[in-house]
Structures are given as structure tokens and as C-alpha cells.
C-alpha positions in Angstrom: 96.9 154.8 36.5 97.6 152.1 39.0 94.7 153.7 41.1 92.5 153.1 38.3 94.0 149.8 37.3 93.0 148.8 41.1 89.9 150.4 41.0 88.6 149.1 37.8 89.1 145.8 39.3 87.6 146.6 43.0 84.0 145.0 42.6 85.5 141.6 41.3 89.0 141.5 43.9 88.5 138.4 46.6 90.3 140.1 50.1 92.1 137.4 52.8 91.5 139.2 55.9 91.4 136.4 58.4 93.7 133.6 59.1 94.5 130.8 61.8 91.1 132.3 63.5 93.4 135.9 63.8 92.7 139.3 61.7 95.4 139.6 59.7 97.2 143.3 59.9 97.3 143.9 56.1 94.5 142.8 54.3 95.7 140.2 51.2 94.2 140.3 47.9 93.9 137.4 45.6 95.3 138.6 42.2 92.5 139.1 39.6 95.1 139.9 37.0 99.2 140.0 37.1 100.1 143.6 36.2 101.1 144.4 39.9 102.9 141.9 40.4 104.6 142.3 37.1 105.8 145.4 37.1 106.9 145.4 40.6 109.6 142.8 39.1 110.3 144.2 36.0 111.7 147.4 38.4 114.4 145.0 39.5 114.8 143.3 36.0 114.9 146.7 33.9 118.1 148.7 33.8 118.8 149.6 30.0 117.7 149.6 26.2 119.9 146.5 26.1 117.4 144.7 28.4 114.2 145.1 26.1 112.2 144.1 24.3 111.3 142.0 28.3 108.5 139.4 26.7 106.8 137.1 29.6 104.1 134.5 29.1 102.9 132.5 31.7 99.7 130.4 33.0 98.4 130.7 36.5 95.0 130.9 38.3 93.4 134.4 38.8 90.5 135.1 41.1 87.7 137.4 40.2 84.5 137.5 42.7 81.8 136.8 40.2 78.2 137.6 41.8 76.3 135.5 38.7 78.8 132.7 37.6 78.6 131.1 34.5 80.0 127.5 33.7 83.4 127.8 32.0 82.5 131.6 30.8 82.7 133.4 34.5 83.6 131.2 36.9 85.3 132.6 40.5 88.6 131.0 39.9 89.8 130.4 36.4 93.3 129.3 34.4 94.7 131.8 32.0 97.0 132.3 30.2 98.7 136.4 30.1 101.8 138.0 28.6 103.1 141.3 30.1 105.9 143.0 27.8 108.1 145.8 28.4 108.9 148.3 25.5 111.7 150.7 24.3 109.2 152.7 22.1 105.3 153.2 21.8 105.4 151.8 18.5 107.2 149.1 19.1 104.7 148.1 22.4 101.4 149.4 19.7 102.7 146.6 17.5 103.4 143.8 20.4 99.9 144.5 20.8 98.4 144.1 17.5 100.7 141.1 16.7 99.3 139.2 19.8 95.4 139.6 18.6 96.1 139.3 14.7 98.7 136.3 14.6 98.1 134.4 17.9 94.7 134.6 19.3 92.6 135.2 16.5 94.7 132.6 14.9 94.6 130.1 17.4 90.8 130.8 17.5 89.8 130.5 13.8 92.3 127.8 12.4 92.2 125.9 15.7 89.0 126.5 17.5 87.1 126.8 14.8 85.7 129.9 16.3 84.9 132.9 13.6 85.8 136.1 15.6 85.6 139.4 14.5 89.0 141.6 15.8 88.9 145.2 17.0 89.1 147.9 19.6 87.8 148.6 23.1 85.4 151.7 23.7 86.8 153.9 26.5 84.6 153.0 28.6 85.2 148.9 28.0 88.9 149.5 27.9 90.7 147.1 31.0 91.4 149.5 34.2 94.7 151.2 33.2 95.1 150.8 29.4 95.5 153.2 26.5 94.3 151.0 24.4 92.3 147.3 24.2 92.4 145.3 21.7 89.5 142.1 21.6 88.5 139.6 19.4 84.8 138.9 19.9 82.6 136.0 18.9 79.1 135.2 18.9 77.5 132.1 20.7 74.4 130.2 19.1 72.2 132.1 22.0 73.2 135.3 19.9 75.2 137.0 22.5 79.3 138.0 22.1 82.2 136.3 23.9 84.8 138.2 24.6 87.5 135.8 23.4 90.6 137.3 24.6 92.2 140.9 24.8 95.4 142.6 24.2 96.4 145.8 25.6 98.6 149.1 24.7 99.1 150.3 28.8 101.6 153.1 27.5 104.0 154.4 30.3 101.3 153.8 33.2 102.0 150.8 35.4 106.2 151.8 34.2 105.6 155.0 36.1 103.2 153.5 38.9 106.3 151.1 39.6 109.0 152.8 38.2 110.6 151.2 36.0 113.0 153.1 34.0 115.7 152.4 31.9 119.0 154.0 30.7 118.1 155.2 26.4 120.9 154.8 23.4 121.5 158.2 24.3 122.1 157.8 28.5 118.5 159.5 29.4 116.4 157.9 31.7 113.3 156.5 30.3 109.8 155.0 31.4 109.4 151.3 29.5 106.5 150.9 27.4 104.0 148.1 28.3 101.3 145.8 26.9 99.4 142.7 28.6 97.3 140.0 27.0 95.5 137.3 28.1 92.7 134.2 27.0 91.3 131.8 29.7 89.1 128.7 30.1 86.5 130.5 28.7 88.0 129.9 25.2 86.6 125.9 26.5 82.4 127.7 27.2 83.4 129.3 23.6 84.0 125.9 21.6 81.3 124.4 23.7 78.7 126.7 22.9 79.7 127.7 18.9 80.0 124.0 17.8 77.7 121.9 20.5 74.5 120.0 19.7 71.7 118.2 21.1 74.0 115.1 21.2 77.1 116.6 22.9 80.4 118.6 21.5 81.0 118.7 18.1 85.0 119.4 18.5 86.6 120.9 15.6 89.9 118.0 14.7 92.5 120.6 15.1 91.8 120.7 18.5 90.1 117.3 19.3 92.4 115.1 21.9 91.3 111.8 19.7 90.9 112.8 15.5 89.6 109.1 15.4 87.6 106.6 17.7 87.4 103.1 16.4 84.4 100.8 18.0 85.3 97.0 16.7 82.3 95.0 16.6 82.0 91.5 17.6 79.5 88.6 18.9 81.5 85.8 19.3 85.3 84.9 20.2 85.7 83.8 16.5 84.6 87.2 15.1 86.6 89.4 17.4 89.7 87.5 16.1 88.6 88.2 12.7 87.9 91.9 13.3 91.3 92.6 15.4 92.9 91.3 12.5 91.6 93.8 10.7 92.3 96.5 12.9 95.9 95.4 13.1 95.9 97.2 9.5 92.9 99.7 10.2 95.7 101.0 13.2 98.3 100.6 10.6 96.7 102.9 7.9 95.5 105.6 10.5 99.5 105.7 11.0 100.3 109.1 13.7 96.7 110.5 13.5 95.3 110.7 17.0 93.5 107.4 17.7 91.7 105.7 20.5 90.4 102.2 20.0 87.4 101.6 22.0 87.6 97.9 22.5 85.5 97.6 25.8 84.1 93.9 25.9 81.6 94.9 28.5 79.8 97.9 26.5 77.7 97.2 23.7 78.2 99.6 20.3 76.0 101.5 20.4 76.7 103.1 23.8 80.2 103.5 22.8 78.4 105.4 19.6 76.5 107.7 22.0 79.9 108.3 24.7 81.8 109.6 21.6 79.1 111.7 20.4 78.6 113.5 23.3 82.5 113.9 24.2 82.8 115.2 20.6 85.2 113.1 18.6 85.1 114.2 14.8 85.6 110.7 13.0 84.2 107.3 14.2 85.4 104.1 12.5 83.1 101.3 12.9 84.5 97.8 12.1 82.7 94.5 12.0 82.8 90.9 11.1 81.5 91.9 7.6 83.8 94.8 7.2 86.8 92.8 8.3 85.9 90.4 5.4 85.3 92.8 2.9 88.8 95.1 3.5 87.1 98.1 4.4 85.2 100.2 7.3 82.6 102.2 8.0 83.4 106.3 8.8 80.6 108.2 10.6 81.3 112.0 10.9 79.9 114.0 14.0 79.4 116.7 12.8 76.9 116.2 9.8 76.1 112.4 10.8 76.8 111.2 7.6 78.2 107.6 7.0 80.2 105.9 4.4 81.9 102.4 3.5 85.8 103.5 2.5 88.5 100.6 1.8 91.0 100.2 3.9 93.4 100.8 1.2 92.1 104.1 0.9 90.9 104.9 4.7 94.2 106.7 5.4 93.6 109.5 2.6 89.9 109.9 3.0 90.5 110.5 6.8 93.0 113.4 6.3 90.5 114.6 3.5 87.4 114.4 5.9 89.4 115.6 9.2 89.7 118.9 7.0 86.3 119.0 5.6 85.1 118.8 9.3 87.5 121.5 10.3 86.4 123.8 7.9 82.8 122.5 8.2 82.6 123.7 11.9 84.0 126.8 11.3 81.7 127.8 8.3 78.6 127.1 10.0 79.7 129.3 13.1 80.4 131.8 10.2 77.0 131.5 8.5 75.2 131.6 11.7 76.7 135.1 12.6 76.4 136.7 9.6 73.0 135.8 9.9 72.2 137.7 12.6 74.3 140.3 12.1 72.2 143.4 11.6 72.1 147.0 10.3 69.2 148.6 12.1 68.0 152.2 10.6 67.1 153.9 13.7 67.0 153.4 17.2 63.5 151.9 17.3 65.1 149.0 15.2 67.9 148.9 17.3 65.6 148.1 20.0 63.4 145.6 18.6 66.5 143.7 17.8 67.7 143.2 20.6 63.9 142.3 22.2 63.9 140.2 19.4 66.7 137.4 20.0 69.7 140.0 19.2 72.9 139.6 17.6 75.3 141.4 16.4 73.8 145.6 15.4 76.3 147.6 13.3 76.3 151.0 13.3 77.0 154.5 13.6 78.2 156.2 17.6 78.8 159.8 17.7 81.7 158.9 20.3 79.7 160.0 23.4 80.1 158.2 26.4 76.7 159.2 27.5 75.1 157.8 24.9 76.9 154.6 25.0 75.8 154.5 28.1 72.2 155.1 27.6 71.9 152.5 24.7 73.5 149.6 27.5 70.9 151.1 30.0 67.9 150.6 27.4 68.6 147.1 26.1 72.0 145.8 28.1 73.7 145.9 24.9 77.2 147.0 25.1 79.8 148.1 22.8 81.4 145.0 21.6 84.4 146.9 19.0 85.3 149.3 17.2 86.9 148.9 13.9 90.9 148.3 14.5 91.4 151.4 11.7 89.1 154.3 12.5 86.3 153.7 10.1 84.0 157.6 9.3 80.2 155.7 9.1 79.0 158.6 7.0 75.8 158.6 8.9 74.1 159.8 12.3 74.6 158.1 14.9 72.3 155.2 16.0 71.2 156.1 19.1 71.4 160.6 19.3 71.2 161.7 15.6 74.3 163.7 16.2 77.0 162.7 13.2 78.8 159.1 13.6 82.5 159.1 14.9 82.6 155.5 14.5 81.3 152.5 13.8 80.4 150.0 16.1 79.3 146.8 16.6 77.3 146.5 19.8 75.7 143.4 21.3 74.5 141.7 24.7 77.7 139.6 26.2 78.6 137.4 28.5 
């Protein structure tokens, strides 16, 4: 299994061969994932029961040789960030598994992000090199095509054996741990970028935004901008802990400073003027519909909380709306096909289970298997592509 873990990986792994003008002896490769180096450790760390569950996260760079890069979604070098877990039990690995997708990454992705994805399992033949089992959450960009937005895996006893890392059982028997890996990278930042952008710039959901809030003041002369940073004095002051950067640039005009935080995506602009300052109260632009409106200042703190929310759940909805949109049922494989000529999306259907046909559908229309259901799901129907009675129902798509 480490053979195929290697070889899975072979047309993406980076080789140092030279050095200092010399050809090095052994060839050194640039990791494109951790599991080697992992496991190689856990050998040392891994003795008995008593030492498991073993539960490592960490960030780092990874290399992967991409022949057509893409910005932020396949890029040479990239930050991630993987787990690698060692196991007493197969269920107790199955379940490390599953927790990761359901309650961390599709999590993080929905209630953070702001990123609708839909969760389920790998095809064999989409499965990472060396796995039993891959777990994905997918989601679909405005072009129509899936993101793979992160993965979990179920590797069984395989890179345990490969390395061998035993451990002493509750009953003195030598065992082989039980192992899962997961991992979500940069390409969580192409995701955002591409669900929620616009003409104008980001849209980013206030969850994850860096500033909730951007207040422009607004001033001609030295006797107004007294009068408006009084004001903001207790604009500041009712805005309390929320995230807030005042944009008080003397050399900008507004609406430049209008058009910066736009495009870098900021969900709530407060604009304050001379005549705002007199009359106790602001005006709060949203980016993500555009809409203004005049709020108090006495009641700026509890209508930005309430709009922070509507945003979040704005920018999530409309990703939503837009998938289920082009989500499709086709009734044959004609359909199927026009589909995808036609702009794609997301095609659910029946798959007899055949790898050869799976294969045969990606080289017809470069639509892949995207997941399969996480619970085994009988379509009751032929499948899509053969005729021959569904094993499963799928959701295929063209990806990045």
C-alpha cells in the first residue's frame, strides 16, 4: 500500500537531484503529502493500547508539480493544514474519519465560509493513493464546476504495516494501528473567492472577514473633521469589540476608500459626515446587496450585529440557490451529455459501480465522479451511462 500511496502521487512529486553543482547520490523528494513521514515516527512513538488514540495536526508547505496551475486552487507549492491519527480499532479510526468531515470541515466551511458543500464518499478510483476509504466535501463555483474542499481518509492497517507500527493489545497481542489522514489547504481562499466574488471585488462572508466594519469619516474642512471625530469617538464606542478599521486617510478622497473596501471585501461600511455627526446617526452600506441606510447611533450597535448576520447567512443562501440551480437529473446519457456541453453543474444519478464506465463517462465529457452518498443509497434505476442496474448514486461534475 505504500507502493501505491507513492505511486498515486508519482506524476505530481518534485525530485532534488542536484546540489552545490554535484548529483546527489540519493535522489530527494519534496513531500506532496505527510503520510511517510508520519508513520515513520509514529513507529518510534507507538508501543501500546495505552499510547492511542495518537491525534496530530499540523500546518506546513507541500509540493505537488502541477503542469496547469491555477491561482489559489492548484498552485506548485501550497499551505495546508493535515491530521494523521493512529487507531486502536477500525471503528474507532471509521469514526475519526467521519468526525473530521461532518463537525470540522464542513462546519468550518458552511457556518464560517459561507460555502454550501455537499459531504460524501470517494469513488475507488478517486480515492487518495493508499486509502480504504475517502471522505470529501465538495462545492460548486459560480463557473459551475466542483471544488474539492477538503478530504478525510479511513487508510485501515496500510501505511501501519508499510512502517510497522505495532502496538502491544489489552490482551498482550501485537497489533497493526489503525490510521486516518485529513487535510484542507489555501484552496479553501480560490473557494471563498470564487463562490461569493463580484464584479467589484470579494464579497467576504463576516465570520470570516479580518475587519466586520470599515468606517470612512467624511470631511472638507479642519472644522468639520473635529465635528465628525467627535462623532466617531462614540460611533468607535458603540461598535464596542466588533472588528473595526477606521479609514481616516487625509490624502484619499471617499469615494476611493469606498471602492478599496469593496474590492478587499469588507461586509459593513459606515459612512460618517458633517451632517451625520449633527444629526447622531450614520450611514451603513452593505457589500453584499449594496443597500444603504441612515441608523442612529443609539441603535448602530444592535443593527450591526443584526446585519453582520443577515450578510452571513445572505452569502451562504445565494451560493445555496445558485447550486441547486444547476443541479440536474438527466434521464439518459444523451442528457447527461448536453449538460455538461451546456455550462454543467452538478448531474445526479444512477452508476452501476463499474470502473469502466466511470471511466468512459470522464473520457466523453471530463466529468468526474464528484461523491457518493456517505450511507449507500440503492437509486432504483439503470444506470446513467450502461443501462445495467444502479449500485449507486452519484453526483458527477467537471472539477478543478
Amino acid at each position: 500500500k505504500e507502493a501505491e500511496h507513492v505511486e498515486g502521487f508519482a506524476p505530481e512529486v518534485a525530485v532534488v537531484t542536484h546540489a552545490g553543482g554535484e548529483k546527489l547520490e540519493e535522489p530527494l523528494v519534496i513531500r506532496p503529502t505527510s503520510e511517510a513521514i508520519i508513520w515513520a515516527t509514529y513507529a518510534k512513538w507507538i508501543q501500546s493500547y495505552r499510547d492511542l488514540p495518537l491525534l496530530y495536526n499540523q500546518w506546513c508547505n507541500v509540493v505537488r508539480w502541477e503542469l496547469r496551475p491555477r491561482v489559489f486552487l492548484r498552485t506548485t507549492e501550497f499551505l495546508w493544514q493535515e491530521g494523521h491519527t493512529a487507531h486502536e480499532t477500525a471503528d474507532e479510526a471509521i469514526a475519526e474519519a467521519l468526525l473530521i468531515l461532518r463537525e470540522v470541515y464542513v462546519d468550518a466551511a458552511e457556518k464560517v465560509l459561507g460555502l454550501p458543500v455537499l459531504p460524501g464518499r470517494k469513488s475507488a478510483a478517486e480515492r487518495f493513493p493508499g486509502a480504504e476509504e475517502t471522505l470529501t466535501m465538495e462545492g460548486m463555483m459560480r463557473d459551475r464546476k466542483a471544488l474539492q474542499a477538503g478530504t478525510s481518509h479511513y487508510l485501515g492497517q496500510n501505511f501501519a504495516k508499510a512502517y510497522g507500527v505495532q502496538f502491544q493489545d489489552r490482551e498482550g497481542e501485537q497489533q497493526y494501528a489503525f490510521a486516518t489522514s485529513w487535510g484542507v489547504s489555501t484552496r479553501l481562499v480560490g473557494g471563498v473567492i470564487m463562490t461569493h466574488g463580484d464584479d467589484k471585488g470579494l464579497r467576504l462572508p463576516p465570520a470570516l472577514a479580518p475587519y466586520e466594519v470599515v468606517v470612512v469619516p467624511i470631511y472638507k474642512s479642519d472644522d468639520e473633521r473635529a465635528r465628525v471625530h467627535e462623532a466617531l469617538g462614540r460611533v468607535k464606542e458603540a461598535l464596542g469589540t466588533r472588528r473595526v478599521k477606521v479609514d481616516d486617510r487625509d490624502q484619499l478622497r471617499p469615494g476611493y476608500k469606498y471602492n478599496e473596501w469593496e474590492l478587499k471585501g469588507v461586509p459593513l461600511r459606515v459612512e460618517l459626515g458633517p451632517r451625520d455627526a449633527a444629526g447622531n446617526h450614520v450611514v451603513v452600506a452593505r457589500r453584499d446587496t449594496g443597500e444603504k441606510e441612515t441608523i442612529p447611533e443609539t441603535a448602530l450597535a444592535e443593527a450591526v450585529d443584526k446585519l453582520l448576520d443577515q450578510i452571513q447567512e445572505n452569502l451562504y443562501q445565494d451560493a445555496l440557490a445558485f447550486r441547486e440551480a444547476n443541479t440536474f437529473t438527466p434521464k439518459d446519457y444523451e442528457e447527461f451529455k448536453e449538460i455538461i456541453a451546456g455550462g454543467g453543474g452538478f448531474l445526479r444519478g444512477a452508476w452501476c459501480g463499474d470502473a469502466e464506465c466511470e471511466a468512459q463517462i470522464k473520457a466523453d465529457t471530463k466529468a468526474t465522479i464528484r461523491l457518493l452518498p456517505l450511507q449507500p443509497e440503492q437509486p432504483g434505476e439503470p444506470c446513467v451511462h450502461c443501462g445495467k442496474p444502479g449500485a449507486e448514486l452519484a453526483t458527477w461534475a467537471q472539477a478543478y
